[in-house]
N, C-alpha and C positions, 0 to 999 in steps of 0.2 A: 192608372193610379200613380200618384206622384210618392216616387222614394224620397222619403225625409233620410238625410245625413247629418250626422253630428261631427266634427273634428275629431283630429284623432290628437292631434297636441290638446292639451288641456290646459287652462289660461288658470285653473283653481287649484293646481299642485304647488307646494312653496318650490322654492328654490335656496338649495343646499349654499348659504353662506359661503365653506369654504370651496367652494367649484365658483361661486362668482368672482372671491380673493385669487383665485388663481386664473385667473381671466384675465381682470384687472393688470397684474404681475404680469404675464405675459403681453399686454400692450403696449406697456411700457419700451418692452426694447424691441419694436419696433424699425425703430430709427438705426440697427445695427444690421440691417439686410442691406446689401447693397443692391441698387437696381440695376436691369439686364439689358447690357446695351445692346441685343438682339433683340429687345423688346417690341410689340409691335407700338406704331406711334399713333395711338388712341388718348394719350397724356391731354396735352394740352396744345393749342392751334397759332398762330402768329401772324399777322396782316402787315406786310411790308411792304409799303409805296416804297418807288425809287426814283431818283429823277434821269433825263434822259442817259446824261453821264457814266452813272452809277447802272444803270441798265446795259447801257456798251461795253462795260467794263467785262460787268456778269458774261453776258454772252459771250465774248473775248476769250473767258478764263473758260467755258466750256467748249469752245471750238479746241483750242489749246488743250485740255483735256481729258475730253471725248465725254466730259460727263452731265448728266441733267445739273440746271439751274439749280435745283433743291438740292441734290446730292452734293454739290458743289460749297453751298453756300452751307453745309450741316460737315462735312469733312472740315471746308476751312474752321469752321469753329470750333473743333474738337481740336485741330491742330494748334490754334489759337493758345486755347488754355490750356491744352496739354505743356504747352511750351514757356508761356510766363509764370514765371511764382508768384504766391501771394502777393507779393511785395513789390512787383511790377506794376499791377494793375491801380 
């Protein structure tokens, strides 16, 4: 015999105004968390050709400092802009 189920949220209860104004409010500042640079990198992806050059170079600068291509190329960039000001770039 088949069990019939019904949901347990209910889609026909209103929704109390001031719990949605405070929701709302709360989204707003948002933008005041800073992100965790231990974060895992699930963010966003990047495809970078390089020509052969620029590929010797890489490999170079990780021979030199024992560390992966990515890891290398994600350090100089944090070094990067850690290091210019606005007003540099």
């Amino acid at each position: 015999m088949v069990k019939h189920r019904e949901p347990k949220a209910s889609t026909s209860r209103s929704l109390d105004p001031t719990a949605v104004e405070r929701f709302a409010e709360g989204a707003e500042h948002i933008e005041n968390v800073k992100p965790d640079p231990n974060a895992p990198r699930t963010f966003k992806a990047l495809r970078l050709p390089f020509n052969e050059y620029e590929w010797a170079k890489l490999e170079e600068g990780c021979e030199r400092t024992g560390r992966s291509k990515l890891n290398l190329l994600r350090r100089a960039m944090l070094s990067f802009v850690d290091a210019t000001d606005e007003n540099d770039i």
